[in-house]
Biopython code that builds the backbone (N, CA, C, O; Angstrom):
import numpy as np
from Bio.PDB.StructureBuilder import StructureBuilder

atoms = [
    (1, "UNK", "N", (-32.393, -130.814, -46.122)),
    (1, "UNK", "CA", (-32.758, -129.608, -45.397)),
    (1, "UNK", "C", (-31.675, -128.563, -45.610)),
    (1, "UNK", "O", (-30.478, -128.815, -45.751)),
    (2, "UNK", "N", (-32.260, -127.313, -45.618)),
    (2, "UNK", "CA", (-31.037, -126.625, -45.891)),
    (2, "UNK", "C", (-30.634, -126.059, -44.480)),
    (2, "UNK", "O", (-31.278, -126.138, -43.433)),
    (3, "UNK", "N", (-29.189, -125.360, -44.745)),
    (3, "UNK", "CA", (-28.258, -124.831, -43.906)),
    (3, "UNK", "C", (-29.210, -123.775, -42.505)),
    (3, "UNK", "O", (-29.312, -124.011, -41.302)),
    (4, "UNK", "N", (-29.713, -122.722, -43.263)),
    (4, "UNK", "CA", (-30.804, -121.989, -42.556)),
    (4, "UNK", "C", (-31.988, -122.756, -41.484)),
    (4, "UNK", "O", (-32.609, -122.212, -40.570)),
    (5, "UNK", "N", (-32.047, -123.977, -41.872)),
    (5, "UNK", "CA", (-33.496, -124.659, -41.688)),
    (5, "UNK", "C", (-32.926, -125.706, -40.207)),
    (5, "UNK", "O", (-33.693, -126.314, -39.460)),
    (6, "UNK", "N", (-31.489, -125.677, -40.100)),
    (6, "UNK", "CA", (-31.253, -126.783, -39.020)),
    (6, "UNK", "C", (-29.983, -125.831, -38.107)),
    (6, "UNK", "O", (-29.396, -124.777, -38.349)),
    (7, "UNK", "N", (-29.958, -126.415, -37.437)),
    (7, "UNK", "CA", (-28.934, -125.576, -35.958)),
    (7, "UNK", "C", (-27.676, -126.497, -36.106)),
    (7, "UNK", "O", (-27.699, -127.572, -36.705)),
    (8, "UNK", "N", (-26.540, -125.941, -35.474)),
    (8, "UNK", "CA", (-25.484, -126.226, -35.536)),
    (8, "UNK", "C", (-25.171, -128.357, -34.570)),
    (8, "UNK", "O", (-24.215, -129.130, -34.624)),
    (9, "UNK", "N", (-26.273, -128.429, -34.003)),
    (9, "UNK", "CA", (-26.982, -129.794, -33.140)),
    (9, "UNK", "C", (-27.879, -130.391, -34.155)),
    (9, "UNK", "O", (-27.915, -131.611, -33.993)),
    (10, "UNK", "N", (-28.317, -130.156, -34.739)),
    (10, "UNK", "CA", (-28.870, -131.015, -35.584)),
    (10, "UNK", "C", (-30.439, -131.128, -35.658)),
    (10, "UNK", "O", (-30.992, -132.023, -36.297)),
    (11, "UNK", "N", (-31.111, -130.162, -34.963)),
    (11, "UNK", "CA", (-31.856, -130.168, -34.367)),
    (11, "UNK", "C", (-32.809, -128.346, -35.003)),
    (11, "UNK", "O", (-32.482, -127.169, -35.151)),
    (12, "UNK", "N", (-33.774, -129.012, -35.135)),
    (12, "UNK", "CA", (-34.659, -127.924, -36.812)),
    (12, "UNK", "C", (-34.528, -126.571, -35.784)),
    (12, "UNK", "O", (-34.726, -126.586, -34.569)),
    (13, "UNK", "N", (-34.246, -125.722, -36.383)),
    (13, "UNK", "CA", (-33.983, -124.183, -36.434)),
    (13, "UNK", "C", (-35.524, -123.896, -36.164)),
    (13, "UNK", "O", (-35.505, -123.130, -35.201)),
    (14, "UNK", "N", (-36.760, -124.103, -36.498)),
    (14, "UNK", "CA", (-38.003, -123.480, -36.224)),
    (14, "UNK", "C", (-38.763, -124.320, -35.576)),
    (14, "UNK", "O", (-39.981, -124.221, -35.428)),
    (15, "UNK", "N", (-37.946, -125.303, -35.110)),
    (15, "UNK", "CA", (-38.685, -126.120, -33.827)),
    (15, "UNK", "C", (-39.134, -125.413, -32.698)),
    (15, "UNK", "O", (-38.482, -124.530, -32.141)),
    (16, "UNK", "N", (-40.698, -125.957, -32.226)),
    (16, "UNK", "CA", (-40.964, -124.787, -31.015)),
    (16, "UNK", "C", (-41.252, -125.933, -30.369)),
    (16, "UNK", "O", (-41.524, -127.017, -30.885)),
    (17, "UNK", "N", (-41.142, -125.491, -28.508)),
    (17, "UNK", "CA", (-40.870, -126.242, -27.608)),
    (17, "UNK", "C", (-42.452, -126.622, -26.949)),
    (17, "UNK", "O", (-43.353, -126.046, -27.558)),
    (18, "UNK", "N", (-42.737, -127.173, -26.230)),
    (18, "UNK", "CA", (-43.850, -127.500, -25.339)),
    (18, "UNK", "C", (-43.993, -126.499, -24.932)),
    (18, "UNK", "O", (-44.713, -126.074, -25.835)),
    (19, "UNK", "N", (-43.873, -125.431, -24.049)),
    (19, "UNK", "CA", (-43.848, -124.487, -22.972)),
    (19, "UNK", "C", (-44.396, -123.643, -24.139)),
    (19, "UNK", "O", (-45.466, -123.062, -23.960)),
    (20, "UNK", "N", (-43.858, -123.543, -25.135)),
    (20, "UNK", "CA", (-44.259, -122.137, -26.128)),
    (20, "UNK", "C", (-45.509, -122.596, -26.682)),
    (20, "UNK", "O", (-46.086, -121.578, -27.065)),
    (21, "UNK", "N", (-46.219, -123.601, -26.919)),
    (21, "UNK", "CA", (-47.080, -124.284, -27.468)),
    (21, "UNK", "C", (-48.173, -123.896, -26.298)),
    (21, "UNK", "O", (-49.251, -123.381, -26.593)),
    (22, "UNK", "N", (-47.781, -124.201, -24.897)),
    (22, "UNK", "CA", (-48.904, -124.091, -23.867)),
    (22, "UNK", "C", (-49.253, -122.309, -23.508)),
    (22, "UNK", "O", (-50.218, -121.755, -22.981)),
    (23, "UNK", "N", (-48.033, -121.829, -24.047)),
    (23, "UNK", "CA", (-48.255, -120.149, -23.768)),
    (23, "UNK", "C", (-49.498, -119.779, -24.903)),
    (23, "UNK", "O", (-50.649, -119.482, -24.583)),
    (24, "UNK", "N", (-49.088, -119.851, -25.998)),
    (24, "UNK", "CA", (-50.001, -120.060, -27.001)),
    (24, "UNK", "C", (-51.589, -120.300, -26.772)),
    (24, "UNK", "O", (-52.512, -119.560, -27.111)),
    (25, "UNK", "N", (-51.651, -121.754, -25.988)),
    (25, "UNK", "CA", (-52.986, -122.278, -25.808)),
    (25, "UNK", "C", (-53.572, -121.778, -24.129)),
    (25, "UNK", "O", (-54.670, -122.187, -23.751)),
    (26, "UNK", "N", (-52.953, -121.126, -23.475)),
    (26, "UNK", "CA", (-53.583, -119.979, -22.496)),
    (26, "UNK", "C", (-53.713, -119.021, -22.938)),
    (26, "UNK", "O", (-54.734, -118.506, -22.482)),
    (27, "UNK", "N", (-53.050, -118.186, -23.888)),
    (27, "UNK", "CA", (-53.019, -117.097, -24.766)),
    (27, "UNK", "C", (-54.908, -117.195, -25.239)),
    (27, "UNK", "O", (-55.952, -116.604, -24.964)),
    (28, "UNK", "N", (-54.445, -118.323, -26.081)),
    (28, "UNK", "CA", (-55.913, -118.100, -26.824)),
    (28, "UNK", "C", (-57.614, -119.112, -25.957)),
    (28, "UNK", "O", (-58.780, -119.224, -26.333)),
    (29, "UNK", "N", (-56.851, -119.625, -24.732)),
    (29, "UNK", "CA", (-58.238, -120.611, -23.674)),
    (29, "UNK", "C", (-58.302, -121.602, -24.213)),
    (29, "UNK", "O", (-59.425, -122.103, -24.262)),
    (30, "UNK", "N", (-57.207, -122.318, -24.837)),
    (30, "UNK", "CA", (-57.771, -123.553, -25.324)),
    (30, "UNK", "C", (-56.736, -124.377, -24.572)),
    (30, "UNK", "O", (-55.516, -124.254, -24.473)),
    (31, "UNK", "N", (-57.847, -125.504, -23.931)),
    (31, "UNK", "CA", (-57.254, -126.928, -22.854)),
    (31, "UNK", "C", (-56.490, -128.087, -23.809)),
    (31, "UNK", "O", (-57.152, -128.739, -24.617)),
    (32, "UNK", "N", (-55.368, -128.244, -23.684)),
    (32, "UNK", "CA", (-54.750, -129.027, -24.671)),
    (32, "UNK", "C", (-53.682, -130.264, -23.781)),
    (32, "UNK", "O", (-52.739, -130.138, -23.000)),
    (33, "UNK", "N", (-54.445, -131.521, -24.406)),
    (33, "UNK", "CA", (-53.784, -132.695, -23.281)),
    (33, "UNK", "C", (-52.231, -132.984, -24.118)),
    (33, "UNK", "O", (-51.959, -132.950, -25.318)),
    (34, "UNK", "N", (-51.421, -133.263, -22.960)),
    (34, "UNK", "CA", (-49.908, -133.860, -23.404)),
    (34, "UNK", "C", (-49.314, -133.858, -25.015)),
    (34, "UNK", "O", (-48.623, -133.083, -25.677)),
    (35, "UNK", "N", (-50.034, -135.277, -25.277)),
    (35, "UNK", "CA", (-49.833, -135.499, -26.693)),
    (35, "UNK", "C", (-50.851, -134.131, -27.830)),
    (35, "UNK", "O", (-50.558, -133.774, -28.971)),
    (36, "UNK", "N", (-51.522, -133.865, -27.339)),
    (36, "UNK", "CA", (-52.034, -132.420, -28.298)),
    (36, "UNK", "C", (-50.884, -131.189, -28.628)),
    (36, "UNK", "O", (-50.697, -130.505, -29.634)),
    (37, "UNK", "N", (-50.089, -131.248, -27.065)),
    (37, "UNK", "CA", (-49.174, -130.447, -27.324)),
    (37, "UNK", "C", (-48.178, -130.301, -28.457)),
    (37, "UNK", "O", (-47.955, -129.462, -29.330)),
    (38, "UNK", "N", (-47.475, -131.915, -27.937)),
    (38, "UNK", "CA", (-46.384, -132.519, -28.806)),
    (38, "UNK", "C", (-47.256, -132.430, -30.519)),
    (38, "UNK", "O", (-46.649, -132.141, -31.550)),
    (39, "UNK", "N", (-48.231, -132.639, -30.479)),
    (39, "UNK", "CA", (-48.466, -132.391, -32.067)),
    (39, "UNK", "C", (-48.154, -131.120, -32.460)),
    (39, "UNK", "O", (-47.216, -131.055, -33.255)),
    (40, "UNK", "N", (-48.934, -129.548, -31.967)),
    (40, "UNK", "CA", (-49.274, -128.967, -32.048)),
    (40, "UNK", "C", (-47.642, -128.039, -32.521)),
    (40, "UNK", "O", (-47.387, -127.183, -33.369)),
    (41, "UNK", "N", (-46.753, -128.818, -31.380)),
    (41, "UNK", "CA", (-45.566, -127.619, -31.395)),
    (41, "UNK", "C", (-44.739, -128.213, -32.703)),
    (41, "UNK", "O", (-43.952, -127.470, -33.289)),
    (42, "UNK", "N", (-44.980, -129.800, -33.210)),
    (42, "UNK", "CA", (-44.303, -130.257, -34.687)),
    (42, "UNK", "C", (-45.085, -129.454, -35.881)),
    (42, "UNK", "O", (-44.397, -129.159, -36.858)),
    (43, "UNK", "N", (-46.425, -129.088, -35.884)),
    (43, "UNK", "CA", (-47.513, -128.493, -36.677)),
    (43, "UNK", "C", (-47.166, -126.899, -36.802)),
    (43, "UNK", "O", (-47.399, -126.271, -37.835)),
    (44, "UNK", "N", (-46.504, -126.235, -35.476)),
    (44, "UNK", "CA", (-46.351, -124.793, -35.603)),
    (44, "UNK", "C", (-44.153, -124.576, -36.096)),
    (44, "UNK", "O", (-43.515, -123.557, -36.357)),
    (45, "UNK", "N", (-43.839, -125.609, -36.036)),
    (45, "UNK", "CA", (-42.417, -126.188, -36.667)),
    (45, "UNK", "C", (-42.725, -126.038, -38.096)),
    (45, "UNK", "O", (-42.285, -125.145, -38.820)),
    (46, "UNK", "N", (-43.291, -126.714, -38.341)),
    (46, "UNK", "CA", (-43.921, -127.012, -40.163)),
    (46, "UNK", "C", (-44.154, -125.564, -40.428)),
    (46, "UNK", "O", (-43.373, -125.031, -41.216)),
    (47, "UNK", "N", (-45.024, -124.899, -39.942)),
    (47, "UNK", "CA", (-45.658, -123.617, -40.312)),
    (47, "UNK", "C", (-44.538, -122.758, -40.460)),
    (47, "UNK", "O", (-44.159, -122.198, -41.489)),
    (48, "UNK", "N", (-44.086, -122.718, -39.404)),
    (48, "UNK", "CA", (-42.450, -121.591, -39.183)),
    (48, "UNK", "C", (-41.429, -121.574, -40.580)),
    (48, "UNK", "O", (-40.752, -120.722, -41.155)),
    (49, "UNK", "N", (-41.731, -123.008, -40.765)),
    (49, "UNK", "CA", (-40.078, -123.617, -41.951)),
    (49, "UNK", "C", (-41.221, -123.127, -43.317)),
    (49, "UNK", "O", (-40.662, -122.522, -44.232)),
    (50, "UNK", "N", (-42.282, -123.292, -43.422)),
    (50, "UNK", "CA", (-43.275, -122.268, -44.971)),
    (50, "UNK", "C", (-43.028, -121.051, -44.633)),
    (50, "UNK", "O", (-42.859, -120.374, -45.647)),
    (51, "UNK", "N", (-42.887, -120.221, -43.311)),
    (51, "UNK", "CA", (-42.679, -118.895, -43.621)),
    (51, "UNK", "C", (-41.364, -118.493, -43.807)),
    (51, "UNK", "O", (-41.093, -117.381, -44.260)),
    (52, "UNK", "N", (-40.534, -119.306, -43.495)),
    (52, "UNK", "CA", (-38.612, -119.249, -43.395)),
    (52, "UNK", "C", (-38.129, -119.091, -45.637)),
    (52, "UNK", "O", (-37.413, -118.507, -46.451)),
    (53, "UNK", "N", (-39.325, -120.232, -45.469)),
    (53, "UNK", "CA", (-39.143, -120.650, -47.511)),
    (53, "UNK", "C", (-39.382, -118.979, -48.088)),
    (53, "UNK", "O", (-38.617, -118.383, -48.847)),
    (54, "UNK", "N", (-40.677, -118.435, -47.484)),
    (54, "UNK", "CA", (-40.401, -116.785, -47.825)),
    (54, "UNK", "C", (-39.430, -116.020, -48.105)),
    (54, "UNK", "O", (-39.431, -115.245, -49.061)),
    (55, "UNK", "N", (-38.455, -116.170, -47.255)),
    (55, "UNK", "CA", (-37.296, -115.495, -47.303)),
    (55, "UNK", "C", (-36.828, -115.668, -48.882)),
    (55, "UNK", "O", (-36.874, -114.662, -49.589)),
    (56, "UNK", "N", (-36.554, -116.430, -49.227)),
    (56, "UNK", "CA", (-36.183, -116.790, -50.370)),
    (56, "UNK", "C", (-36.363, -116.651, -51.425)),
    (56, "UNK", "O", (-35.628, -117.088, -52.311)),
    (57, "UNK", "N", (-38.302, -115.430, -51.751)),
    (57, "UNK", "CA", (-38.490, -115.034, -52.768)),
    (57, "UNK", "C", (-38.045, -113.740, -53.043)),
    (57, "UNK", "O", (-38.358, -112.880, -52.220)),
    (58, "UNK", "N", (-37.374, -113.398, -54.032)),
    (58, "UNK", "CA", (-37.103, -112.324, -54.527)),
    (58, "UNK", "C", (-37.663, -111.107, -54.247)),
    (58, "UNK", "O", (-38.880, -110.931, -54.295)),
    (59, "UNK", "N", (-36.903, -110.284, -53.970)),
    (59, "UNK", "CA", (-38.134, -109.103, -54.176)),
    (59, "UNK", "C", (-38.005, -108.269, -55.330)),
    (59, "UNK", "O", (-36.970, -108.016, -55.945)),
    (60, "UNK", "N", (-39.036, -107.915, -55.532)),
    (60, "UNK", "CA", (-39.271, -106.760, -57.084)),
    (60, "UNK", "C", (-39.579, -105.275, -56.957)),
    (60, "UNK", "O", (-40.590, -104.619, -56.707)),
    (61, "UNK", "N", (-38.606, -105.070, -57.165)),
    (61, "UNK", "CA", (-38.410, -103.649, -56.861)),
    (61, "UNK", "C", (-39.142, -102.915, -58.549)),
    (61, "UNK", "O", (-38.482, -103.025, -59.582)),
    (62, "UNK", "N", (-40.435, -102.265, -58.544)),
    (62, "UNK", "CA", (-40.685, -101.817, -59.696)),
    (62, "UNK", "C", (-42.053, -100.824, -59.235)),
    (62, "UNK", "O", (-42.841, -101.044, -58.315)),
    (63, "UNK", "N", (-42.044, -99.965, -59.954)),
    (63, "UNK", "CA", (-43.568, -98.910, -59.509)),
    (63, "UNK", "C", (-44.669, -99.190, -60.849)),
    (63, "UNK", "O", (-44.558, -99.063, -62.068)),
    (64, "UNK", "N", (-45.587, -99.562, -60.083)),
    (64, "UNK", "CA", (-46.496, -100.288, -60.920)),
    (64, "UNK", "C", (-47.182, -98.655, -61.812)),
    (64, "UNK", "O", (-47.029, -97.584, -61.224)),
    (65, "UNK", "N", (-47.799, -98.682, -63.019)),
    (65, "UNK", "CA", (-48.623, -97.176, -63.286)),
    (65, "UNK", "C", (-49.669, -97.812, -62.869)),
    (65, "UNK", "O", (-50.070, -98.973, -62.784)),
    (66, "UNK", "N", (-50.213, -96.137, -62.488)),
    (66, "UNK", "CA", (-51.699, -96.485, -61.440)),
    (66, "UNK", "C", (-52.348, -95.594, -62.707)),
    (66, "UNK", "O", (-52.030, -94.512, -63.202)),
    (67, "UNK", "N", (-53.532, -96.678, -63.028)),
    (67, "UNK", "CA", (-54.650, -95.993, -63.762)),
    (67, "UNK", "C", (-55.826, -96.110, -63.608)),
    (67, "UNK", "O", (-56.300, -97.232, -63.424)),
    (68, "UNK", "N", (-56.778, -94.762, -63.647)),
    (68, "UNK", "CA", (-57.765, -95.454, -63.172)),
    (68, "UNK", "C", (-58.697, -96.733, -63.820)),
    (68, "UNK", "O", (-58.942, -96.524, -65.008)),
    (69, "UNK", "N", (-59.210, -97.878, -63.351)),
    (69, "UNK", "CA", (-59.710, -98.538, -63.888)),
    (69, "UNK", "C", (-61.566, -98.268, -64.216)),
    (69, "UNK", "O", (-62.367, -98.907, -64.898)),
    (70, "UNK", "N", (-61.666, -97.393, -63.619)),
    (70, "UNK", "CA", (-63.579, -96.644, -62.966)),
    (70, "UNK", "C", (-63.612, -96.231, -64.605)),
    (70, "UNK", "O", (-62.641, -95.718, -65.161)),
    (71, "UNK", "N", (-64.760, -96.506, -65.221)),
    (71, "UNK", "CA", (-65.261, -95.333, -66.294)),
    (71, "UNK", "C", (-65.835, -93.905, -65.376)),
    (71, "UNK", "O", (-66.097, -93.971, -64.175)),
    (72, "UNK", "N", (-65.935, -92.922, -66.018)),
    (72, "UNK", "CA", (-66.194, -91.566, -65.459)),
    (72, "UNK", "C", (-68.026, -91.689, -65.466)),
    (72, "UNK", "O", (-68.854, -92.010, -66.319)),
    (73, "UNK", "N", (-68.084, -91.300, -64.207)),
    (73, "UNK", "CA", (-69.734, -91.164, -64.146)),
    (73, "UNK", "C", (-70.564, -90.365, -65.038)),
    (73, "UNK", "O", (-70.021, -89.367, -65.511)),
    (74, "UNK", "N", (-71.830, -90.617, -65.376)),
    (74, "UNK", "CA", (-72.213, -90.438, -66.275)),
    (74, "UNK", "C", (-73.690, -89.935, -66.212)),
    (74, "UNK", "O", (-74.096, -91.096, -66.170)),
    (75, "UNK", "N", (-74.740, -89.274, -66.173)),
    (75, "UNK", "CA", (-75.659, -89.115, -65.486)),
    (75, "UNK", "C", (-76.953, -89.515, -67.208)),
    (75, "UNK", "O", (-77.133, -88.818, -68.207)),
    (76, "UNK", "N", (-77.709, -91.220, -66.730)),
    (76, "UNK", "CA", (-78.360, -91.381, -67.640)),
    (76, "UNK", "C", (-79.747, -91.385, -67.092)),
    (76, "UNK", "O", (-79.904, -91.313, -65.874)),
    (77, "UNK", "N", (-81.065, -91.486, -68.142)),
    (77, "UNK", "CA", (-82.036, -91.359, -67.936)),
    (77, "UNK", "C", (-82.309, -92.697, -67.501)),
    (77, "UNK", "O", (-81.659, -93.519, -68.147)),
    (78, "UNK", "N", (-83.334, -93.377, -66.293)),
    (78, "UNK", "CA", (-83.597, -94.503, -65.811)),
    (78, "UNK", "C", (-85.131, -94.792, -65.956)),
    (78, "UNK", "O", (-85.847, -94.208, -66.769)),
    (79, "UNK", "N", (-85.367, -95.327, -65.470)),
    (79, "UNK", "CA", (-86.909, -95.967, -65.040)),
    (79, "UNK", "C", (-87.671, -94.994, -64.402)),
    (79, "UNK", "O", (-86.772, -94.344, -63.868)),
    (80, "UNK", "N", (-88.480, -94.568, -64.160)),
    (80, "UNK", "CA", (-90.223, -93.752, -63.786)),
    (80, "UNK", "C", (-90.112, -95.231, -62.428)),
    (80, "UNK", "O", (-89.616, -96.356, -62.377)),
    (81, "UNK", "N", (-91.148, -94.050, -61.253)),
    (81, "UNK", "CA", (-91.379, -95.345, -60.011)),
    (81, "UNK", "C", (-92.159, -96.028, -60.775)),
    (81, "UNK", "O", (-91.858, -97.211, -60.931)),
    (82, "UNK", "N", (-93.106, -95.615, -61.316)),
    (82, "UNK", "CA", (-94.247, -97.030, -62.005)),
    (82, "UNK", "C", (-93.251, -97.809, -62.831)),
    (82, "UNK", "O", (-93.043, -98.998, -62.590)),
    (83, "UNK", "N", (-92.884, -97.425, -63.405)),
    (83, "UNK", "CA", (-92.135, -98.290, -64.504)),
    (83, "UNK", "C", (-91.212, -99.626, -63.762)),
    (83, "UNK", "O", (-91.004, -100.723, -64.282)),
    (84, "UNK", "N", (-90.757, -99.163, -62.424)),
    (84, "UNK", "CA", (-89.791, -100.023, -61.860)),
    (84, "UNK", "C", (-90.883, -100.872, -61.086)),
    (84, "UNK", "O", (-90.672, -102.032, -60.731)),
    (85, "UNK", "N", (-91.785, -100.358, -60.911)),
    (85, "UNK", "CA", (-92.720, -101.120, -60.268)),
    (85, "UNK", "C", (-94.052, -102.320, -61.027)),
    (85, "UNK", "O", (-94.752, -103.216, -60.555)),
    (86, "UNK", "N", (-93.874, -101.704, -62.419)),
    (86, "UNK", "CA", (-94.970, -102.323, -63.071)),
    (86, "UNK", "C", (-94.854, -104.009, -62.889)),
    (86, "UNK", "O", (-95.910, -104.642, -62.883)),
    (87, "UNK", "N", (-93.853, -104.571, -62.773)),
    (87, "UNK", "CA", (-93.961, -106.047, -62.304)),
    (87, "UNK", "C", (-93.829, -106.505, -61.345)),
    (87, "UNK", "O", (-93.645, -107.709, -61.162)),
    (88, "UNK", "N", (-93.896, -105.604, -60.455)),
    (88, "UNK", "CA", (-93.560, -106.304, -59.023)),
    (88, "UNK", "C", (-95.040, -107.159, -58.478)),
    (88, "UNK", "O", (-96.206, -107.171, -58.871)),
    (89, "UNK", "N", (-94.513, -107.630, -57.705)),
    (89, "UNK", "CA", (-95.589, -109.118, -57.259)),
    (89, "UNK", "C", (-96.848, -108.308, -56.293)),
    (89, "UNK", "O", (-98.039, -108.613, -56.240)),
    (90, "UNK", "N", (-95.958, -106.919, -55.399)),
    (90, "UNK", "CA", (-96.981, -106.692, -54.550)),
    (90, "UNK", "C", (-96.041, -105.241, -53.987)),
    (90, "UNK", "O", (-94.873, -105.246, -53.599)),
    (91, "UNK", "N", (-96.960, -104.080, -54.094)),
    (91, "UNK", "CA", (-96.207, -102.576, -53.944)),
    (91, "UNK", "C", (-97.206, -101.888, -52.660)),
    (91, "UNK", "O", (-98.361, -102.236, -52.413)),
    (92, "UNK", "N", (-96.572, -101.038, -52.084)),
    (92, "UNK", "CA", (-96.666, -99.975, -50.981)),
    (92, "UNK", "C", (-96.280, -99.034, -50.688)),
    (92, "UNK", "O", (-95.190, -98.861, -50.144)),
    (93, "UNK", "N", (-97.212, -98.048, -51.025)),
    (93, "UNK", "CA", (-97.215, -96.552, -50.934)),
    (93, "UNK", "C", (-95.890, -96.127, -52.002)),
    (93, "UNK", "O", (-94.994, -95.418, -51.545)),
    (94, "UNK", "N", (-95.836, -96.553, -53.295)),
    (94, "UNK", "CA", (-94.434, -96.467, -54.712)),
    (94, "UNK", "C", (-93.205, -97.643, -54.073)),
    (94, "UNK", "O", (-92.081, -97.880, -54.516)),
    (95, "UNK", "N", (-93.672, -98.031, -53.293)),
    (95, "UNK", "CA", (-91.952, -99.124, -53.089)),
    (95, "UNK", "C", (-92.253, -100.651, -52.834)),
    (95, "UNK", "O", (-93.314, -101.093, -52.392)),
    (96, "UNK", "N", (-91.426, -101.193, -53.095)),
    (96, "UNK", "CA", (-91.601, -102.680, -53.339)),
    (96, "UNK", "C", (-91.872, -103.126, -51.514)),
    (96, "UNK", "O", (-91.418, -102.552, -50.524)),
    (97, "UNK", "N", (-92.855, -104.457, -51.600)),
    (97, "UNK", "CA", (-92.693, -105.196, -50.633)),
    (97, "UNK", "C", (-92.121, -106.061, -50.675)),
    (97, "UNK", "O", (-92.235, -106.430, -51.843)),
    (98, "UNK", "N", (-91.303, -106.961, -50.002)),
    (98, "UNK", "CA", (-90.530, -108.228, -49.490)),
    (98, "UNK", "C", (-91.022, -108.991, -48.474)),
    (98, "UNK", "O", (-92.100, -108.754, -47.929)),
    (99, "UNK", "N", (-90.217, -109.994, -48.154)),
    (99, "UNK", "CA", (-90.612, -110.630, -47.193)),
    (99, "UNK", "C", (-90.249, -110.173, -45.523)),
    (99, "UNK", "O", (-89.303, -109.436, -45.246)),
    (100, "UNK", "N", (-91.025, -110.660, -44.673)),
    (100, "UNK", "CA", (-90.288, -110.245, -43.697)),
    (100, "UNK", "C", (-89.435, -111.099, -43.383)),
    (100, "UNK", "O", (-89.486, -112.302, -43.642)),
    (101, "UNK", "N", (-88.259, -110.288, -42.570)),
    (101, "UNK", "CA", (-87.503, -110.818, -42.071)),
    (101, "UNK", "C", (-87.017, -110.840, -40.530)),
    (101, "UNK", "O", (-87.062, -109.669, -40.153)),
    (102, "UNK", "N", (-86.535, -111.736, -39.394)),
    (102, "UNK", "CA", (-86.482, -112.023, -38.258)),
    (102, "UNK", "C", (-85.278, -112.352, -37.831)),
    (102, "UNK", "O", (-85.106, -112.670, -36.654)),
]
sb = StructureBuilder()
sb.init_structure("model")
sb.init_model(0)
sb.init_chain("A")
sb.init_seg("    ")
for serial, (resi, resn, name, xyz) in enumerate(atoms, 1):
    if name == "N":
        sb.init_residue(resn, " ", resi, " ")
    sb.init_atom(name, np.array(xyz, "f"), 0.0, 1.0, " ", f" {name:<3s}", serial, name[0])
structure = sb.get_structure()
């Protein structure tokens, strides 16, 4: 374990206690028995020490070029309503029918 990750007691640096675990689970209404706790606050320990490992990535200082990636609009000739319609299964008043929905 590294230096950052444990307390001068021996005892994990992102360890969270019972009490903070139950603030948590009134926070969000959820009923959590004894031993749920004790899991819950080793599970949000674990989580804490993956976001602590963050620290540790580099940062990159660089300005990305912004280009656009869009082709430029373009105004082309399309389909006629009949034309978009000539295969449809079943039409009303020029527009397609579907199914209903509920």
């Amino acid at each position: 374990m590294s230096d950052t990750a444990a307390s001068d007691d021996g005892e994990d640096a992102t360890a969270v206690d019972a009490e903070e675990v139950r603030h948590v689970a009134d926070l969000a209404r959820v009923r959590l028995a004894d031993d749920e706790v004790d899991e819950f606050a080793a599970q949000f320990g674990d989580i804490l020490e993956y976001f602590e490992a963050l620290d540790e990535v580099p940062e990159v200082e660089r300005e990305e070029e912004l280009v656009n990636v869009m082709r430029p609009d373009e105004v082309e000739s399309g389909l006629s309503q009949e034309e978009a319609l000539a295969n449809a299964e079943e039409t009303e008043d020029g527009f397609f029918v579907g199914p209903k929905v509920s």
